[in-house]
C-alpha positions as CSV (number, residue, x, y, z in Angstrom):
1,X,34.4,189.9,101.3
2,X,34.1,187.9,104.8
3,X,35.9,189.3,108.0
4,X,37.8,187.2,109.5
5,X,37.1,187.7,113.8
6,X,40.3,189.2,115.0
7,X,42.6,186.4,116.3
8,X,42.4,185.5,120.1
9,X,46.3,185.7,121.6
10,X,47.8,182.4,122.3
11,X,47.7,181.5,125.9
12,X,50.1,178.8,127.4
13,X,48.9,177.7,131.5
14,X,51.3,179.3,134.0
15,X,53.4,176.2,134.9
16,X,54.5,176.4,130.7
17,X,55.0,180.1,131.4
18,X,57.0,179.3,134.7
19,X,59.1,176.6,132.9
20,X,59.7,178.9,130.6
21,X,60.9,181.4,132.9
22,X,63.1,179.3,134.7
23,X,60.5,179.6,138.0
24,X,58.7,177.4,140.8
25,X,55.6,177.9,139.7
26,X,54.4,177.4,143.5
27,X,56.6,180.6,144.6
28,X,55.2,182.8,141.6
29,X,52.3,185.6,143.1
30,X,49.0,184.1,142.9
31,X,47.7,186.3,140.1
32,X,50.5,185.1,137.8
33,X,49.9,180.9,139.0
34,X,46.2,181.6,138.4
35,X,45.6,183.3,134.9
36,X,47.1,181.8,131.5
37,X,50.0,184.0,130.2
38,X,50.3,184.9,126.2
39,X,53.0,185.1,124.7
40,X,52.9,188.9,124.4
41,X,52.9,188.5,128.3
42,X,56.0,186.1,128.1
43,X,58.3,188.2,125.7
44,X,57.6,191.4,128.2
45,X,58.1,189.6,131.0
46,X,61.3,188.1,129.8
47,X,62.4,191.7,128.6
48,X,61.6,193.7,131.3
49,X,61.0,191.0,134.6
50,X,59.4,192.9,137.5
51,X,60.8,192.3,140.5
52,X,59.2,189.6,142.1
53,X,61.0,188.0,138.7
54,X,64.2,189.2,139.4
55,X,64.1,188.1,143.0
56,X,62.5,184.9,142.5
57,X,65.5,184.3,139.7
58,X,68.4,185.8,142.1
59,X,67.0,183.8,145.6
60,X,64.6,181.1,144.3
61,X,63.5,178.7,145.4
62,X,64.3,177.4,142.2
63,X,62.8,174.3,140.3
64,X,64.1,171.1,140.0
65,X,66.5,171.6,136.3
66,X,67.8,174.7,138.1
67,X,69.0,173.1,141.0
68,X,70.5,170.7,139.3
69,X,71.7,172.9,136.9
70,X,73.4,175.0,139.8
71,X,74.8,171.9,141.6
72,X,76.4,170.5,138.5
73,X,74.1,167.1,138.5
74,X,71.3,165.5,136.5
75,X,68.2,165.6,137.6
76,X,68.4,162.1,138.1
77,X,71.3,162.8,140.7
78,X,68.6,164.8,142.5
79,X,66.3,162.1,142.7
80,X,68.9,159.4,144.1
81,X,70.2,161.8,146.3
82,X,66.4,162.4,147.8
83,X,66.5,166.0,146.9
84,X,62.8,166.5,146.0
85,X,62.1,169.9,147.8
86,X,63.0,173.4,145.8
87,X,65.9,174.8,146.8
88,X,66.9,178.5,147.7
89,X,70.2,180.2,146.1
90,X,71.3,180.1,149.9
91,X,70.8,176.6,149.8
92,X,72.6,175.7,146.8
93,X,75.8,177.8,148.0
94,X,75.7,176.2,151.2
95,X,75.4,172.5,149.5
96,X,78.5,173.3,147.3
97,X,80.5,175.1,150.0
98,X,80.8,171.7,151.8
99,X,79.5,169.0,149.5
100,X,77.9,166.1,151.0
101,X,79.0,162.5,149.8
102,X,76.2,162.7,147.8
103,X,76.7,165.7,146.0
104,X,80.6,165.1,145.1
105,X,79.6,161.3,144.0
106,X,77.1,162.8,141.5
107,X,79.3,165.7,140.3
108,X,81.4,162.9,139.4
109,X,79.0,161.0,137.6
110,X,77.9,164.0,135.5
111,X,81.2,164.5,134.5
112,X,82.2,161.2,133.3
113,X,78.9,161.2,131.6
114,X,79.8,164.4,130.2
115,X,83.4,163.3,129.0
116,X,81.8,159.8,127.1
117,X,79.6,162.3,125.4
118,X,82.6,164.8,124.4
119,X,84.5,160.9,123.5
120,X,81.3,159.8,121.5
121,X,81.0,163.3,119.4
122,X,84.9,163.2,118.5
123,X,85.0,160.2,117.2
124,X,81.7,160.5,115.0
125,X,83.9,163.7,113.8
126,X,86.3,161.7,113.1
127,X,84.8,159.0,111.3
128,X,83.1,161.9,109.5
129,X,86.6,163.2,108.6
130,X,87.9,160.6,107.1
131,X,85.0,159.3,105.0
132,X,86.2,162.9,103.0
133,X,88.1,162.1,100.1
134,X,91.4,163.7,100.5
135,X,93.0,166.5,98.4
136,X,89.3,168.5,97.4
């Protein structure tokens, strides 16, 4: 009967592990940016995040999708409004505290996009609806 070798763990590069995490990779401690993470890794971290985590969650600076996220905008907001740098939690609150023109124009846009979308869904419910044949 042939052995099979044991199986190696599946590795993903930090910045999948980062994304993953919700992280800037670049504010991550050098030994986690430097070495691939498994997946074992992942699920632990996720479960139990050691501190630097939790802080690097709570204060950031955050990646891009999160600052968006936070400030109620599409990344592509971000990028029309010149916002290419990471932001900090500090940041963010202060941003949405006293919006720029910027901010409230693409808080605006995202929800307008948002309400076609809702729009869109009902009516292919709708449609769906009525294409039953009544009484079953």
């Amino acid at each position: 009967m042939l052995m099979s070798p044991e199986k190696t763990p599946q590795t993903m590069k930090p910045a999948t592990a980062a994304k993953k995490l919700g992280i800037l990779l670049s504010a991550a401690p050098s030994e986690f940016q430097q070495n691939p993470v498994s997946r074992a890794e992942l699920n632990a971290l996720l479960e139990t995040p050691p501190e630097w985590l939790v802080q690097l969650r709570l204060h950031g600076p955050h990646p891009r999708e999160v600052v968006a996220r936070k400030l109620g905008v599409s990344n592509s907001g971000l990028a029309r409004a010149g916002v290419t740098d990471a932001l900090t939690t500090d940041e963010i609150t202060a941003l949405l505290q006293s919006p720029p023109e910027w901010l409230v124009t693409e808080r605006r846009i995202q929800a307008e996009v948002r309400a076609e979308n809702r729009r869109v869904k009902d009516v292919a419910l709708g449609k769906a609806a009525a294409a039953e044949p009544a009484g079953e």
